[in-house]
Wavefront OBJ file of the C-alpha trace (Angstrom):
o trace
v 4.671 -9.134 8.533
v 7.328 -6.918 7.456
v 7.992 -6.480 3.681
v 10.241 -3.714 2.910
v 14.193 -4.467 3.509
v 15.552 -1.207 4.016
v 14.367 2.618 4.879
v 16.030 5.166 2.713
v 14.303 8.522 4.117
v 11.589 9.278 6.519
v 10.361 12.379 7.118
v 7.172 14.528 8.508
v 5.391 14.083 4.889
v 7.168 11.402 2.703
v 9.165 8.210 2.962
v 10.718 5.809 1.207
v 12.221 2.488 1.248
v 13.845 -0.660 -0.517
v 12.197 -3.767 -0.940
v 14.748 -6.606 -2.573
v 13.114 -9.279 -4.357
v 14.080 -13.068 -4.532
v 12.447 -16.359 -4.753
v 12.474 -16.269 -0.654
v 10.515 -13.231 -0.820
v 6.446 -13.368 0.870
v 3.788 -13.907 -2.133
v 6.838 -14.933 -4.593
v 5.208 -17.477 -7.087
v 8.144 -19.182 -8.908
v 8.777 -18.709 -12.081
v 6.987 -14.917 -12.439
v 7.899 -13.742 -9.002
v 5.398 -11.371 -6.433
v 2.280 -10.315 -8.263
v 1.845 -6.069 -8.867
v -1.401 -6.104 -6.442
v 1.215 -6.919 -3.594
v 2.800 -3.445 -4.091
v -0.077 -1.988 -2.404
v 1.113 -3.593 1.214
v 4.598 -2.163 -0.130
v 3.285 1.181 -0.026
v 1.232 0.774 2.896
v 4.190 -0.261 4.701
v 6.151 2.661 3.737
v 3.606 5.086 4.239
v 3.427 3.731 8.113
v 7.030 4.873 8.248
v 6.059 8.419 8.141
v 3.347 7.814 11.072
v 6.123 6.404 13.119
v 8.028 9.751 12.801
v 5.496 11.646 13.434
v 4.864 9.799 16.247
v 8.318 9.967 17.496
v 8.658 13.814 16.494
v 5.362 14.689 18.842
v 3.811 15.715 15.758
v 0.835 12.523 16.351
v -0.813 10.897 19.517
v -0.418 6.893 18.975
v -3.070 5.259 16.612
v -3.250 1.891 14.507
v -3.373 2.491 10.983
v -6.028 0.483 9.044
v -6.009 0.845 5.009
v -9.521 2.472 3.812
v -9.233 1.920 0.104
v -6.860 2.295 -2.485
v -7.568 4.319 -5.502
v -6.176 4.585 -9.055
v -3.766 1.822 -8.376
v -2.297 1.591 -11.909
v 0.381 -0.904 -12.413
v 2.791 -0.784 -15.396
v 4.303 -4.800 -14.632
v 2.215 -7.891 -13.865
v 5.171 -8.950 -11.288
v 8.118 -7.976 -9.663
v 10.873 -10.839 -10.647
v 13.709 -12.087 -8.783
v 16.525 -9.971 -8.461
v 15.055 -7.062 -8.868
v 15.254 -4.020 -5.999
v 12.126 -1.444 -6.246
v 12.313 2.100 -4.286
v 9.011 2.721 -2.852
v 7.961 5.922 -1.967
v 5.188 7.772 -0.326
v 4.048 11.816 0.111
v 1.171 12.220 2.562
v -1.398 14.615 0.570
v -4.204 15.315 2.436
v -4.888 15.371 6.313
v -8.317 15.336 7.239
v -8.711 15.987 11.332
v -6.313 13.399 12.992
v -8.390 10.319 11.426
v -7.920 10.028 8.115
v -4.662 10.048 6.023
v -4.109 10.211 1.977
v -0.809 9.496 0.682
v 0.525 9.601 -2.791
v 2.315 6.312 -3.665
v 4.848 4.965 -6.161
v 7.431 2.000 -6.654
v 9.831 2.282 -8.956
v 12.936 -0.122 -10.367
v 16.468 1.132 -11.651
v 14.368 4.419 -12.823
v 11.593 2.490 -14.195
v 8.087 3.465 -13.129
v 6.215 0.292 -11.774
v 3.487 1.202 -9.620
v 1.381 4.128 -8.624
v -1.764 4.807 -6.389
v -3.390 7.257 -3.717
v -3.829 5.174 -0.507
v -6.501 6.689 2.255
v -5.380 5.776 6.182
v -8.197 5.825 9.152
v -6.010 6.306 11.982
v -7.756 4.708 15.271
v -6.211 6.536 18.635
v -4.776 3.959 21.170
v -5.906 4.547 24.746
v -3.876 3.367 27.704
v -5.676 0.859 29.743
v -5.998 3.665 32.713
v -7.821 5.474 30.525
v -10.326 3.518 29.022
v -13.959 3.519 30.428
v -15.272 0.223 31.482
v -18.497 -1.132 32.769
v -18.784 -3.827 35.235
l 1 2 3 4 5 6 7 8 9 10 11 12 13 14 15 16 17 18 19 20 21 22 23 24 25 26 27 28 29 30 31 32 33 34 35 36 37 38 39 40 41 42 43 44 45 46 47 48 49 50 51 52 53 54 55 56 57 58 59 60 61 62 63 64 65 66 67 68 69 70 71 72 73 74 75 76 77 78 79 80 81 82 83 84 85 86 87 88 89 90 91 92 93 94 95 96 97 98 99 100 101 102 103 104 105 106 107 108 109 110 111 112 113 114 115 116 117 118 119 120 121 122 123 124 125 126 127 128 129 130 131 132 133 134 135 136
């Protein structure tokens, strides 16, 4: 499920992105619009971004990403209402190894602060089918 609407920068460390909202939007609930706790996935989805250029810059050996925990997530808006267009944006702090990932998060609208948290990433290698072991 894809829930940002437009990259605006991806790089080796940060990205960010667009996400438009309207009453057609995933998790809208009419009249209030897409609850705060749903900017987490925003972020999550924005932080994969950099993975994918890293991926594509040889910088990373393909992995699935699966979200570990999310800390401090502080929100300053219960919901994000129709019409309005938030600029999500992620900074990967901390590398440990090639398995785990931390990445500063935000989502802002028109300037306004909305969201922030610290996401940590386990990132699972992917093995090509030739190369997996398996016992008959």
């Amino acid at each position: 499920m894809l829930l940002i609407d437009k990259v605006l920068h991806v790089a080796a460390d940060s990205a960010s992105a667009e996400v438009h909202i309207t009453a057609d939007s995933p998790f809208f609930m009419a009249p209030t619009g897409v609850p705060a706790w749903i900017g987490i996935e925003y972020m999550g989805q924005t932080a994969a971004l950099i993975a994918g250029h890293q991926l594509q810059q040889g910088l990373t050996k393909p992995h699935l990403g699966f979200l570990l925990g999310t800390r401090q997530y502080q929100i300053h808006v219960p919901y994000f209402a129709d019409g309005d267009i938030l600029q999500v944006s992620c900074t990967q702090a901390a590398l440990s190894g090639d398995q785990l990932a931390q990445f500063s998060c935000e989502i802002s609208r028109g300037g306004e602060l909305c969201a922030t948290a610290k996401l940590t990433v386990f990132r699972k290698p992917v093995t090509a089918p030739d190369q997996e072991n398996t016992t008959l």
